[in-house]
Every structure is written in structure tokens, then in C-alpha cells.
C-alpha positions as CSV (number, residue, x, y, z in Angstrom):
1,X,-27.1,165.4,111.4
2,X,-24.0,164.2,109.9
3,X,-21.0,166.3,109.7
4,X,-21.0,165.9,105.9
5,X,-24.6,168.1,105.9
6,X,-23.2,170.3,107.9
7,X,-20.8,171.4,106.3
8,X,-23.1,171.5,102.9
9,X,-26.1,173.6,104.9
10,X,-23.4,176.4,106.0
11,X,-23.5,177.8,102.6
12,X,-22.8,181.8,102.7
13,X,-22.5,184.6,100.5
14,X,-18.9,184.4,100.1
15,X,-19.6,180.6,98.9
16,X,-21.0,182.5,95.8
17,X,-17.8,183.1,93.8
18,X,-17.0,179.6,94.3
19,X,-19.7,177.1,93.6
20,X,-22.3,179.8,92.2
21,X,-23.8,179.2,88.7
22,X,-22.0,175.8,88.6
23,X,-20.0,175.2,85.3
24,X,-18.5,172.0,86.0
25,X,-18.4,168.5,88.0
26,X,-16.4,166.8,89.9
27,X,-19.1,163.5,90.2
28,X,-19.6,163.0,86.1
29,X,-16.7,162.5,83.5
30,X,-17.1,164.6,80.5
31,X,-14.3,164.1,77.4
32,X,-14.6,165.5,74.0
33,X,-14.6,163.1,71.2
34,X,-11.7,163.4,68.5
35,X,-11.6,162.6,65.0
36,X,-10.3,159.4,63.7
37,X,-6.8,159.0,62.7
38,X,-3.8,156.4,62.9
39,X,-0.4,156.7,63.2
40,X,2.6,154.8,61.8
41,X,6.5,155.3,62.8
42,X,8.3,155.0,59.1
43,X,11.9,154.6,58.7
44,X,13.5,157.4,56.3
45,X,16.7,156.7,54.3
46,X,19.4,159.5,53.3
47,X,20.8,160.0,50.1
48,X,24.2,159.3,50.1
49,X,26.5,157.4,53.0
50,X,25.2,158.9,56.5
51,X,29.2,158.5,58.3
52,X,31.5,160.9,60.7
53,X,32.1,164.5,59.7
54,X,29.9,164.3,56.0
55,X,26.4,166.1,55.4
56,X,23.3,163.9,54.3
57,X,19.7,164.5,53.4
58,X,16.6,163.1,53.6
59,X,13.3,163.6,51.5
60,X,10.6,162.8,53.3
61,X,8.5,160.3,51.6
62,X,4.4,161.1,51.7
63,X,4.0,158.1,53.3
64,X,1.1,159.6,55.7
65,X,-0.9,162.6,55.4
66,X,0.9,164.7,58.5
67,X,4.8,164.2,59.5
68,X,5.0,164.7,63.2
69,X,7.7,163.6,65.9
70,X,11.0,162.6,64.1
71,X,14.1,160.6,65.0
72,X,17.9,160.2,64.3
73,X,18.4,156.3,64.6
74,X,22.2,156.0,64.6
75,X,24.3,152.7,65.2
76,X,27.7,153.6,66.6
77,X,30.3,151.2,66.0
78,X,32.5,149.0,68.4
79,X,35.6,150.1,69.7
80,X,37.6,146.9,70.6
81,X,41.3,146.0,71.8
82,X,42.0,144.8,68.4
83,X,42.0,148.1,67.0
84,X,45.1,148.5,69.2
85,X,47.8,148.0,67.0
86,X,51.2,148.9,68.2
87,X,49.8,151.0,71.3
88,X,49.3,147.4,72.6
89,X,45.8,148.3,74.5
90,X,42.6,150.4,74.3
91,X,41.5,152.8,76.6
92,X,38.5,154.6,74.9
93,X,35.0,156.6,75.5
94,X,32.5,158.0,73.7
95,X,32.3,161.8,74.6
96,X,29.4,162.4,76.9
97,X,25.9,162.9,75.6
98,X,27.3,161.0,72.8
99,X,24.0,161.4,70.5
100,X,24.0,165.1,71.0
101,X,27.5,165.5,70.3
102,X,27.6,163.8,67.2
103,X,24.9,166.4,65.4
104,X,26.9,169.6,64.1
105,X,23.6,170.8,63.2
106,X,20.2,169.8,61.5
107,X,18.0,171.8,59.5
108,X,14.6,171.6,57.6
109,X,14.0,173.0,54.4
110,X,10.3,172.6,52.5
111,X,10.6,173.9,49.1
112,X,14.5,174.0,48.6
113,X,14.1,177.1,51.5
114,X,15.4,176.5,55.1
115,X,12.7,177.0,58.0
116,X,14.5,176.1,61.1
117,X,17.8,175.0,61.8
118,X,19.1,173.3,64.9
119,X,22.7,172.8,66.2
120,X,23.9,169.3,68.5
121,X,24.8,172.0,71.5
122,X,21.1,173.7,71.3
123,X,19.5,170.3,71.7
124,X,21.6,169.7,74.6
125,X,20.6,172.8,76.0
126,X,16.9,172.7,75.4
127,X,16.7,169.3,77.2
128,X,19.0,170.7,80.6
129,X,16.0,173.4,80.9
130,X,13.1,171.3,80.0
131,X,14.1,167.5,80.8
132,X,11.8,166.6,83.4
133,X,13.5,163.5,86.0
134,X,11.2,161.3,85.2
135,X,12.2,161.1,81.9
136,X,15.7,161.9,82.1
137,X,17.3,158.2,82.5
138,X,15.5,157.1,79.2
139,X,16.6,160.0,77.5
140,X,19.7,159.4,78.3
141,X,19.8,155.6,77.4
142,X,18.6,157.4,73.8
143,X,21.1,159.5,73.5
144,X,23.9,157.0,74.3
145,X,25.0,158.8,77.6
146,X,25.9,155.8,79.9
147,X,28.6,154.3,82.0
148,X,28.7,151.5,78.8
149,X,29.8,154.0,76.5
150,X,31.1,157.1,78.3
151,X,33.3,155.6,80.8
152,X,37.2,154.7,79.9
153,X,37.0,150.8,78.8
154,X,40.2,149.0,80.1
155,X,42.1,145.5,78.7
156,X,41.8,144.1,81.9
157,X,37.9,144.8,82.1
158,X,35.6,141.6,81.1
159,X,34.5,141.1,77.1
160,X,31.6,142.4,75.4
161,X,28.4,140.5,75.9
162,X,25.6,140.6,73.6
163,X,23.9,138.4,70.8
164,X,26.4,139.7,68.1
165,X,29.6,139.4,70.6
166,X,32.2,136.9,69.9
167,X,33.2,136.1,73.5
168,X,30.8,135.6,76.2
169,X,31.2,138.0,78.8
170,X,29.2,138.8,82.0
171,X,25.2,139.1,80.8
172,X,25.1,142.0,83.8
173,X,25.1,145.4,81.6
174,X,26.8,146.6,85.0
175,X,30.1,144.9,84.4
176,X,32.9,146.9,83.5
177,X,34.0,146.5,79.9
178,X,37.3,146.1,77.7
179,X,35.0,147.3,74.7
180,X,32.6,150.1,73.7
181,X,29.9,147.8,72.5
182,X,27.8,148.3,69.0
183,X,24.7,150.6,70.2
184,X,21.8,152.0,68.2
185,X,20.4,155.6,69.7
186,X,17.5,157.5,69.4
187,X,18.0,161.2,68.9
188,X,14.8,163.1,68.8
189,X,14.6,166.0,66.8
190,X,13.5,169.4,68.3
191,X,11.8,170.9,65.2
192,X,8.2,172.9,65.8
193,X,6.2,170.4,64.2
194,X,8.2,167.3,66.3
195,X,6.5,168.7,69.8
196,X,3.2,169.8,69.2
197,X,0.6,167.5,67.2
198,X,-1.1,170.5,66.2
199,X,1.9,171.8,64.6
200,X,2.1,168.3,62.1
201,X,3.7,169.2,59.2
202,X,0.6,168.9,56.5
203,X,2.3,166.7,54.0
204,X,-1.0,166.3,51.6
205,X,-1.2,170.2,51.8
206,X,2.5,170.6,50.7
207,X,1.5,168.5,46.7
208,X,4.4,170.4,45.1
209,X,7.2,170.9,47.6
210,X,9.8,169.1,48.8
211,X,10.5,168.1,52.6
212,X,14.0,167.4,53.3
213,X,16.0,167.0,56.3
214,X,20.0,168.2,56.3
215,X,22.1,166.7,59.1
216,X,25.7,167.9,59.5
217,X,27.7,165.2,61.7
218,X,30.8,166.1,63.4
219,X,34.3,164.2,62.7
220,X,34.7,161.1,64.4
221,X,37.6,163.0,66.4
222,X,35.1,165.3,68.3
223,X,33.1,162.5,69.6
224,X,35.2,159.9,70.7
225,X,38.7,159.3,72.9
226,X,41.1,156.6,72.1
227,X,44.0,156.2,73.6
228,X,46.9,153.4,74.1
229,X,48.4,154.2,77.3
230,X,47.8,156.5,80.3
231,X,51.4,155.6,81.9
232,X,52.9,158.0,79.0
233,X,53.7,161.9,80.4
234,X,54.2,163.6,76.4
235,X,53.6,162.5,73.2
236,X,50.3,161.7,71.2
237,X,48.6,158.8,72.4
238,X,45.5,158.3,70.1
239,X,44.8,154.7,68.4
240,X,44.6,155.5,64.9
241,X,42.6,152.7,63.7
242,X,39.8,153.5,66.6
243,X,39.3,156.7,64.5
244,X,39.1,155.4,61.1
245,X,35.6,153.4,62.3
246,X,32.5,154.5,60.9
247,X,28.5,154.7,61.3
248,X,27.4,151.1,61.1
249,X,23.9,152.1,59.9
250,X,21.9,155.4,60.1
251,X,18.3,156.8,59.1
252,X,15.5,158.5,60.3
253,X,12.4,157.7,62.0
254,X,9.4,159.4,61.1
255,X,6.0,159.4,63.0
256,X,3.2,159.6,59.9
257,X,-0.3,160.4,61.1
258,X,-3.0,159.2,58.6
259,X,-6.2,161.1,58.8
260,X,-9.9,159.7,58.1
261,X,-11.3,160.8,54.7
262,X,-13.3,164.1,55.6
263,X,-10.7,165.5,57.4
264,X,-8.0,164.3,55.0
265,X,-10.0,166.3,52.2
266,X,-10.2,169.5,54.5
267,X,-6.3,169.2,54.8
268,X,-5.6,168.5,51.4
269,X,-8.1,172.0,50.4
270,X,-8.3,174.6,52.8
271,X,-5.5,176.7,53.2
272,X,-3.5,176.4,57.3
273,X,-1.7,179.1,58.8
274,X,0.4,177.7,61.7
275,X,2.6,179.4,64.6
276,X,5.8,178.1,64.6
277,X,9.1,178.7,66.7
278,X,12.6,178.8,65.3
279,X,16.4,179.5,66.5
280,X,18.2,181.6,65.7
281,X,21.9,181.5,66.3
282,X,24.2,184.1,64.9
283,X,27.5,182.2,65.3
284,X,30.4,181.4,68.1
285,X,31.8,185.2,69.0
286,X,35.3,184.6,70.2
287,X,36.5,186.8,73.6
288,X,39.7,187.2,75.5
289,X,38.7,189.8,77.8
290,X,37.3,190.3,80.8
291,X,34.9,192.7,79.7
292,X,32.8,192.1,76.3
293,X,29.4,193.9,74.5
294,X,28.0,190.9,72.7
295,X,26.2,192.6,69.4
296,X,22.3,190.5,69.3
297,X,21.7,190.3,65.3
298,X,18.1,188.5,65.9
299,X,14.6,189.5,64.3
300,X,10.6,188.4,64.8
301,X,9.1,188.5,68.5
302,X,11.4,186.4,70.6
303,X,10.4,184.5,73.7
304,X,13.7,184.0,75.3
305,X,17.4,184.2,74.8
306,X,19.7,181.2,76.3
307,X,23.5,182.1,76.3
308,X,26.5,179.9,77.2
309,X,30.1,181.1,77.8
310,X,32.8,178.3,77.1
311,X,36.6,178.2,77.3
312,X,38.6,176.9,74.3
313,X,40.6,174.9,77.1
314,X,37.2,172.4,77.9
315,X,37.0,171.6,74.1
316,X,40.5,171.1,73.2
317,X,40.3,168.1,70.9
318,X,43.7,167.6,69.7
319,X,45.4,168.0,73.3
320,X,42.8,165.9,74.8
321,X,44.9,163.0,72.8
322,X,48.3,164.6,74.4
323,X,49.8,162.9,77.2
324,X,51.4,166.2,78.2
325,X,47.8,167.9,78.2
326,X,44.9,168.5,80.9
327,X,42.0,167.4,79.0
328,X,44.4,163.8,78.7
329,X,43.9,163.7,82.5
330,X,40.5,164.1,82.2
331,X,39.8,161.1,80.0
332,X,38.6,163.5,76.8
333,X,37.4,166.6,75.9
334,X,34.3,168.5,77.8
335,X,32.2,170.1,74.9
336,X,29.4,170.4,78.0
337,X,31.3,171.8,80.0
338,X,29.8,175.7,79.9
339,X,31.9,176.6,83.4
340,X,35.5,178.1,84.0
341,X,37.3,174.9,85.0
342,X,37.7,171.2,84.1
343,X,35.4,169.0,85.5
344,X,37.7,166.6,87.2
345,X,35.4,163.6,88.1
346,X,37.3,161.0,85.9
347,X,34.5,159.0,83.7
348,X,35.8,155.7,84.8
349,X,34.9,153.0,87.1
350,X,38.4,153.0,88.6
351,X,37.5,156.3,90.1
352,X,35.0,154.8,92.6
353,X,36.9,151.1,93.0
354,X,40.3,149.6,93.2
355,X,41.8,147.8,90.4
356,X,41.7,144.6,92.4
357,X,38.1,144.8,92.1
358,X,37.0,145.9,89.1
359,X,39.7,144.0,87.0
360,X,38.8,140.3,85.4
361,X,42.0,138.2,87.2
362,X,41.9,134.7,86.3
363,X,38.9,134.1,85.6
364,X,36.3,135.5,87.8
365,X,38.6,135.9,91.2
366,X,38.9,139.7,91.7
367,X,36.4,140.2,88.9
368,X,33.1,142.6,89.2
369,X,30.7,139.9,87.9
370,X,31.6,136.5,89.3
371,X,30.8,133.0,86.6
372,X,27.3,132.8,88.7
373,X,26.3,136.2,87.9
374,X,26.8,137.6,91.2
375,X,28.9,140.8,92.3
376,X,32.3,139.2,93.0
377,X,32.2,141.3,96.3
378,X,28.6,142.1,97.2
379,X,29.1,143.6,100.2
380,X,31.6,146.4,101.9
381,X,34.0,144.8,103.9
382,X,36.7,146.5,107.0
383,X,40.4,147.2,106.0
384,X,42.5,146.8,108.7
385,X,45.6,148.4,109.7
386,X,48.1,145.5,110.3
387,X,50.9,146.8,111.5
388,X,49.6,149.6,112.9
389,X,51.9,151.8,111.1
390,X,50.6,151.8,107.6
391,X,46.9,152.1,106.3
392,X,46.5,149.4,103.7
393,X,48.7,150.2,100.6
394,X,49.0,152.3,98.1
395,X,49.8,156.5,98.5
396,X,49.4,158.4,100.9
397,X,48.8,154.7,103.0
398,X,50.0,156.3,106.4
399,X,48.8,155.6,110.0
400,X,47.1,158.9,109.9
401,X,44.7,158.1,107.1
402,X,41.6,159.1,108.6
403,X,39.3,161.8,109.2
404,X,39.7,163.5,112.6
405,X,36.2,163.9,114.2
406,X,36.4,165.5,117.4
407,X,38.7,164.2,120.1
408,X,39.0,160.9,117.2
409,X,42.5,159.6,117.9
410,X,44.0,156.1,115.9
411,X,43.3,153.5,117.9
412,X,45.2,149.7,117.3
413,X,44.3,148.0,114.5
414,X,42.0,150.6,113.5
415,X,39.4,149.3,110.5
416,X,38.1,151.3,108.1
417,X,35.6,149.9,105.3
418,X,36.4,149.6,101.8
419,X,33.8,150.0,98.9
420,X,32.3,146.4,97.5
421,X,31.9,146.1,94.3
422,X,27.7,146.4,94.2
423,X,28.6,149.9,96.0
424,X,31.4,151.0,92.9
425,X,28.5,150.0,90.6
426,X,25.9,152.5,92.4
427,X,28.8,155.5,92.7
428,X,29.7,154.9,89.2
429,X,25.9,155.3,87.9
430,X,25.2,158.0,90.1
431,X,28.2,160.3,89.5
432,X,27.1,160.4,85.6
433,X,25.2,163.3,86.6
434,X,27.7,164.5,88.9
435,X,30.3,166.9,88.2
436,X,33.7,168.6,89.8
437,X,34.1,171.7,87.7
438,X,33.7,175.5,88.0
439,X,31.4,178.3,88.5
440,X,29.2,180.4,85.7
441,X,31.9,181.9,83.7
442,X,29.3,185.0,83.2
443,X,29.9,187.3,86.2
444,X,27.2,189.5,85.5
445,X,24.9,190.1,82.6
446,X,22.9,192.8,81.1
447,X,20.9,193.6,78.3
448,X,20.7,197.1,76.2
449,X,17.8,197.7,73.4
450,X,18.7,200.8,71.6
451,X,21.3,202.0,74.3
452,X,18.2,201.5,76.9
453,X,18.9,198.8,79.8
454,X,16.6,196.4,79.4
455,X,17.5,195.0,83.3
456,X,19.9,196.3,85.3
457,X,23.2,194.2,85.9
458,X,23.0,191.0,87.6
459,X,25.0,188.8,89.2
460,X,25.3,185.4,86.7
461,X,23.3,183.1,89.2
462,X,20.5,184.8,88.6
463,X,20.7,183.6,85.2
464,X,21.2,180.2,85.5
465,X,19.6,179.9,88.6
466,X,16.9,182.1,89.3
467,X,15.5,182.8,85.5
468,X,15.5,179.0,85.1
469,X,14.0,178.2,88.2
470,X,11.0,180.7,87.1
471,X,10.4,179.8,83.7
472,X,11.3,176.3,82.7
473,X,11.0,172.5,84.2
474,X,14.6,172.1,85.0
475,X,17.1,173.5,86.2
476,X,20.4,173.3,84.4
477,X,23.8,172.7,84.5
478,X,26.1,175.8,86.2
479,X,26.9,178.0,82.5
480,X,23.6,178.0,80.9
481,X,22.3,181.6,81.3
482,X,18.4,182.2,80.6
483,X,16.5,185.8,80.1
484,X,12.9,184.7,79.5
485,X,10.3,187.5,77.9
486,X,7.7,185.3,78.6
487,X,5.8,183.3,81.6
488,X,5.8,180.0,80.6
489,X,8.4,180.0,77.4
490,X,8.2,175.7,77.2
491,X,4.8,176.3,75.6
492,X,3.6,176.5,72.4
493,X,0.7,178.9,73.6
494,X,2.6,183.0,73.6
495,X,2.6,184.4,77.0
496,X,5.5,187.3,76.3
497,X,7.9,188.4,73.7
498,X,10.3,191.1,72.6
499,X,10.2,192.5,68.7
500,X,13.4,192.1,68.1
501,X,12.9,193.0,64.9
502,X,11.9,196.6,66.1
503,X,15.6,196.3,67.9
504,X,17.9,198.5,65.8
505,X,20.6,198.2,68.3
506,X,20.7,195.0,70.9
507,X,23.7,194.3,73.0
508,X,24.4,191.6,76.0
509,X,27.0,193.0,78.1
510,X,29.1,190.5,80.1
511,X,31.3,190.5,82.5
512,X,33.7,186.9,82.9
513,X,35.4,185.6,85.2
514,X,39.4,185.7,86.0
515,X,39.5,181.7,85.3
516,X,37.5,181.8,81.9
517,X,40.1,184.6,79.9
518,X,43.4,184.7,82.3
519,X,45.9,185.0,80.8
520,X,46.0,184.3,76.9
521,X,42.7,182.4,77.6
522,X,40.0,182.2,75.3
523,X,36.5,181.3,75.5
524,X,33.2,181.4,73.0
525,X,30.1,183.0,73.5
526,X,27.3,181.4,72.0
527,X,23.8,183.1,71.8
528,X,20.5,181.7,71.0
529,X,16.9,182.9,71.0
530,X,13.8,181.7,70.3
531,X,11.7,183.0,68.3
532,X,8.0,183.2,66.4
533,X,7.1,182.8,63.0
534,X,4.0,182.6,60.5
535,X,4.0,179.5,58.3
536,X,1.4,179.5,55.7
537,X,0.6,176.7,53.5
538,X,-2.1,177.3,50.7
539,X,-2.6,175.9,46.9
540,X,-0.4,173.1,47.9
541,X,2.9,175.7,48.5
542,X,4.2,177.5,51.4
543,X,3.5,181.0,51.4
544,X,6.4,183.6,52.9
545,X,4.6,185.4,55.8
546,X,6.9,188.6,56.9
547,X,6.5,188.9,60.5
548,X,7.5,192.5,61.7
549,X,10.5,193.5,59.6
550,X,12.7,195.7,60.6
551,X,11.0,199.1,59.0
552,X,9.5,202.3,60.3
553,X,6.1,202.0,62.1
554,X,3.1,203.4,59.9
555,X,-0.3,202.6,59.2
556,X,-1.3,199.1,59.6
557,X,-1.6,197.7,56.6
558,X,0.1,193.5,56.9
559,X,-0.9,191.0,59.1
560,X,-1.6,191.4,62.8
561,X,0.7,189.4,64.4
562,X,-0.8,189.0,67.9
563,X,-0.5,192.4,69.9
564,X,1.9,194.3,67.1
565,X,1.7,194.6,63.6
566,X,4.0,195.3,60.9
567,X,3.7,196.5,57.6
568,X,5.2,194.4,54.4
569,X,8.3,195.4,53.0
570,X,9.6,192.7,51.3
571,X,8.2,193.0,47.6
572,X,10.2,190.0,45.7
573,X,8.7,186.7,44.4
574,X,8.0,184.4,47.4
575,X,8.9,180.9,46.9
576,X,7.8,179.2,49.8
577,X,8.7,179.2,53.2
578,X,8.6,181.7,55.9
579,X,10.5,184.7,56.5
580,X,14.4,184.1,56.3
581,X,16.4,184.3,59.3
């Protein structure tokens, strides 16, 4: 008998709650047929002159019958040594997470009322906790946050290549720069009906409202760092004309899903009620102490609350641009930095090669890129100490450079290897996700409902450690503190919430550290939760749907909202909408 039988013949009782009244197959597909639809990405324009530090709009056109995932296209422009002007040179960055930064906040409004609004440092956030690596790189390439546009750009660095540049530079995008090069990004939107195709936005439902999108950039100032010279110890050293550049060119993309004609005409008829998620975000609360009772105004059943701690030192814009400052140092501000020091990992090439190497000189000799294409210095090569008193050049060059190992003693003519310039490239592209700063600023954490610990204190790595690990894909940079009420909070199915609307008195109690407020220290605490709302759309409008307001408990007699109910208590007009936050 073969051993295949065998195994098939010793069948048991306990077998029974496994294979027993079969429901499925392993040996024949099965699928489900869908109905027929097509979808179109359409680019959106905004009304008025989409530039640094102004607030546009866009109306959605009905272009399709559903609006579903939706884009920021954005063109950055280049920042090039002849914006130098009497500095002489440009040393310049964008900020990182460049396409993040840049958003001050986005909203949606449908009907001239505001459903969900969404802030550059939330999206940032959302993607730490639910990036997954596979997707990460091109994400990032999206949003703008590479060595091309966040690492320092140097004179002595080779031109710009490109089909638009005017010198021809190394083709290799891994050549160092002396330009931040013109580069469109992709900034996808986080709004309910952008991540879940059952969520689409019902355009052809919504026959007499408006859909409009509000974006809110940030000034120029907070999103890029341009200086003339790093030699200077005081004094202002930002290059005026780098920061009178605008937007070359930007507009929305819009995903439009076009439905066959039955199911077109159900849209258009039957009314939809939908489950959506919005933030809520109460505003930056400003501490100085130690000790601090963080005051929670949220409503509607929350799934999570997400809560960063950062020090006005890391987001210092002005002194960033002073020669005399830290941030200076640090080659720009750190508005993602969420710990209680600077991250000192310089974003620069020249932090992972000598200037020998990574500079053009004459021509292609010393130069990254050589005129065949080729790394000018593929390979690592030994150092060698010459005299035997001095350990190549430069400070700190002393015949005791070296690690002692053991019983390791200098030997004559010791050699030592020296990066190439292929290994600079690979340190330079793998420290972009690599940071030198400090710990959790949050200490401990705890949460009181009505004077009532919700969890007893914790130490702050179980926040952005544990909880994250638990509940979400990712696990995120040191500062971002998560308290999840439910199991699987990335989804759009519920698995756990808290009423906060039945919350008369919420309060996060934190402890922070000794580097995050010593001294006359400051630091923000930003707060964000996530919660569930009702959208209904009928006759063509949005109908208000009050989910749980705050009110005493009595007789059901509103919607059931899942496993609570509420009673209405909002009696004027509804417009459209659902209910304000």
C-alpha cells in the first residue's frame, strides 16, 4: 500500500472536526464573478495658483460615476548654484519626507460641510505604523524622500542630468549632485473612500452636492534648507533667492470608476449608508513640564489614539538657517523627529566619503561617476601608515587610530581600508532610514475615562513598541506612541472601540523625559484618534447621521450603531454631511 493511502485509511474520530462535512476544496478553484466596471485615473485642477504656504481647492469634476483613490501630483522646483547670489555657493536639501512635509493639512468637504480632515504629520504617521517593506522604497520615491533631494547638494558635486538639464552630467541617479533636480511626486491621499473600493465616494448619488478638496501647503521655509556657507560660526546663512522659488506645476489625480448600466442605475436610486473613519485632532498642546494631564476633547466610537511628543528645538526653522544654531549642524530642521535629541546622522554624502572622492576634480579624476559611467573608485582600497607616525591625514590622524581588539598592538606600516566610492553610495542609501537621535520623550503613559484608569501606568516603550507590534504592520519610528481599542485597527471591518462620546471627562497623563523640557525647554503634544462615523447619501444629498452624542442614556430610540446605541439630540436643519467633529 503506498504511504499516501495510509495515511488517508487512518481516519479517526478526532479527524471529524477537521475534514467532516467538507465545505471546501483544496483540488478545484472556485472565484465569485464581479460586476463590470472600468476605471480611469483623471487629472483635477485647483482654482487658483497651487504655490508654497497658500490654500487651494478642487471640485471634483463627475467625470466617473465613483471617486476612489486620489493623488497630490506636485512638481518641486530646482534649486541650482545660480540662485547663489552673493553667498557665492549652494548648499541645499529638501526637508525629509519632502511630500509629507509640504501638506499643512487636507480636507474634504461634500456639500460646503467638512467630513474629514487630514494634517502632512498624520499622514506621516499613518504610513510609519502601516507601511509594509515591500512597499516602502516606492513610497518613498513618491513622496520625494531620497538621497537626490534630501541630502546637502555641494558646488563641487557633478551637474544635474536629465532631459530638461542644461549640462550633461553623470546619467547614474547615484552621483552626488551640485543641484536639487526638478521632481514630480506622488502624494496619496489617506481619506476613507481613497483605501477601501467599497467605500468609493458615489458621485452619481451625490446630483446636487459639491465635492471639493482643500489643501493647506506649508511656506517654502518649512520644507526646504538653503544655505551659502557651512565654514560661517554666527550669522544667517540662508540664500534668499532659493526661497523665493515656487511649485512648478500642481493638481490632483483622481481614480474614477465607471460602473455598467444596471448597477449605475441602482447607485444613482437607492439610497447607501457607508461606515467611514475620520481624525480627529484637537490641536498642538504646548508643555514645559515634566509632568502634564493632556485633556482628550474627541467624540464617536474611536478605534485607537496615536500621540507624539516633540521638542520645539527639533523644529526650529529660523535657527536651522543660523550658523550659531544646532539644527545648522544638522543640515535643517527635524519636523520627524518625535524623540528627545537631534538626530545627528548628517544627510550628506560627505558623511560616509571623503571629499577627494565624492568631489568632481578636473574632470572625472577624483569624481564619483567616472566619463565611462563607472564608479571612479569601485572598489575599497588599504591606507597605509607611511611614516609610521601618522595615520593618513586629517584630525585626529595619530598612530593610534585604530580599534584595540585584544592583545591588537600597531604594527609597521599598518593598513587600514578606506571606503570606495560604490561602498559611500550603498552607506549613503542605507542610512536614509537610519537615525542617531534620542529615546521616546514619553516616560510613561496613562489614560483616565471619567477619573477611572483606563490601564495602569506604563513605561513609554510599551507604546511605541509593544502596542505597535500587536496591532499594526509596522513598527515605527522611536516617539510615536499607540493605544489601540481594537484587534486589528488597519481594517476597515470594527473589531473594538471606545465611545468617546459617552467620555465626559478623558485625560492622557504623561510623564517626559529630563532631555525633552530641561530647562526652559519646550515641546508639543499632538494627539490623534481615529474614529467611526455614519455617512448617509439619499435623494441625491448627504444626510447628517448623529452617531452617539454626548447625552444621557435612555430608551433606544436612533440608530443602532453596532453594539451601542444613542438617541438623537441634534434637532437643527441637516445640510448634508455627517456629524461635525
Amino acid at each position: 500500500m503506498a504511504g499516501g493511502l495510509m495515511q488517508l485509511v487512518a481516519y479517526g474520530a478526532q479527524d471529524v472536526f477537521l475534514t467532516g462535512t467538507p465545505e471546501i476544496t483544496f483540488w478545484k478553484v472556485s472565484y465569485r464573478r464581479h460586476t463590470n466596471f472600468a476605471m480611469e485615473s483623471i487629472e483635477q485642477t485647483f482654482s487658483g495658483q497651487a504655490d508654497f504656504g497658500r490654500r487651494v481647492t478642487c471640485t471634483i469634476s463627475r467625470n466617473g460615476d465613483l471617486c476612489y483613490r486620489t493623488y497630490l501630483q506636485l512638481t518641486l522646483p530646482e534649486i541650482n548654484q545660480s540662485m547663489a547670489g552673493n553667498k557665492g555657493y549652494v548648499y541645499a536639501r529638501w526637508l525629509n519626507y519632502i511630500g509629507e512635509q509640504i501638506i499643512a493639512q487636507v480636507e474634504v468637504e461634500i456639500g460646503g460641510q467638512r467630513i474629514d480632515r487630514q494634517y502632512g504629520d498624520w499622514m506621516h504617521i499613518w504610513n510609519q505604523v502601516t507601511m509594509s517593506s515591500e512597499q516602502q522604497r516606492g513610497y518613498w520615491k513618491m513622496i520625494g524622500n531620497t538621497t537626490q533631494l534630501t541630502y546637502m547638494i555641494d558646488p563641487g558635486f557633478a551637474a544635474v542630468s536629465g532631459p530638461c538639464a542644461a549640462s550633461g552630467g553623470p546619467s547614474q541617479v547615484c552621483a552626488p549632485r551640485n543641484a536639487l533636480p526638478e521632481t514630480t511626486l506622488y502624494i496619496p491621499l489617506l481619506f476613507w473612500f481613497s483605501r477601501n473600493p467599497g467605500l468609493a465616494l458615489p458621485l452619481i448619488a451625490l446630483q446636487y452636492h459639491e465635492v471639493k478638496i482643500n489643501i493647506d501647503f506649508r511656506p517654502i521655509g518649512e520644507c526646504l534648507w538653503a544655505v551659502g556657507d557651512l565654514t560661517k560660526t554666527t550669522g544667517t546663512q540662508s540664500v534668499s533667492q532659493a526661497y523665493q522659488q515656487s511649485l512648478v506645476a500642481a493638481s490632483l489625480y483622481v481614480d474614477y470608476i465607471f460602473l455598467d448600466t444596471d448597477e449605475r442605475r441602482k447607485m444613482a436610486q437607492n439610497p447607501h449608508e457607508y461606515l467611514i473613519e475620520q481624525l480627529q485632532f484637537t490641536g498642538d498642546e504646548s508643555v514645559g513640564s515634566s509632568s502634564n494631564k493632556i485633556k482628550l476633547n474627541f467624540n464617536h466610537p474611536c478605534k485607537e489614539l496615536i500621540w507624539v511628543v516633540q521638542p520645539d528645538a527639533n523644529v526650529d526653522y529660523c535657527s536651522s538657517l543660523d550658523a550659531a544654531g544646532l539644527l545648522f549642524r544638522t543640515l535643517g530642521a527635524q519636523p520627524f523627529n518625535y524623540t528627545d535629541a537631534i538626530d545627528a546622522l548628517p544627510p550628506s554624502i560627505a558623511a560616509f566619503g571623503g571629499p577627494n572622492e565624492v568631489i568632481n576634480v578636473d574632470g572625472d579624476k577624483g569624481g564619483f561617476i567616472n566619463a565611462s559611467g563607472l564608479f571612479e573608485l569601485p572598489g575599497a582600497i588599504d591606507g597605509q601608515n607611511r611614516d609610521n607616525s601618522e595615520w593618513l591625514t586629517g584630525p585626529g590622524a595619530e598612530a593610534t587610530n585604530y580599534l584595540p581588539f585584544g592583545n591588537q598592538a600597531k604594527a609597521d606600516n599598518q593598513l587600514g581600508s578606506l571606503v570606495s566610492d560604490a561602498g559611500t553610495f550603498v552607506l549613503a542609501e542605507t542610512a536614509l532610514d537610519m537615525h542617531c537621535w534620542g529615546e521616546n520623550p514619553c516616560v510613561t503613559a496613562k489614560l483616565q475615562l471619567n477619573g477611572q484608569d483606563r490601564f495602569s501606568e506604563r513605561e513609554g516603550s510599551y507604546f511605541d513598541v509593544v502596542q505597535p507590534f500587536q496591532h499594526h504592520t509596522r513598527a515605527p519610528d522611536t516617539g510615536i506612541n499607540v493605544y489601540s481599542f481594537a484587534l486589528r485597527p488597519e481594517e476597515h471591518q470594527p473589531s473594538g472601540s471606545c465611545n468617546f462620546s459617552r467620555i465626559d471627562n478623558a485625560v492622557l497623563q504623561l510623564v517626559l523625559s529630563a532631555g525633552t523640557v530641561a530647562g526652559t525647554a519646550t515641546a508639543k503634544v499632538r494627539v490623534y484618534a481615529v474614529n467611526y462615523n455614519v455617512l448617509r447619501v439619499m435623494s441625491g444629498i448627504n444626510r447628517k447621521n448623529q452617531l452617539c452624542q454626548k447625552t444621557i442614556r435612555r430608551k433606544q430610540t436612533g440608530p443602532v450603531c453596532g453594539n451601542f446605541v444613542c438617541a438623537p439630540v441634534n434637532t437643527k436643519p441637516i445640510v448634508s454631511g455627517v456629524t461635525r467633529m
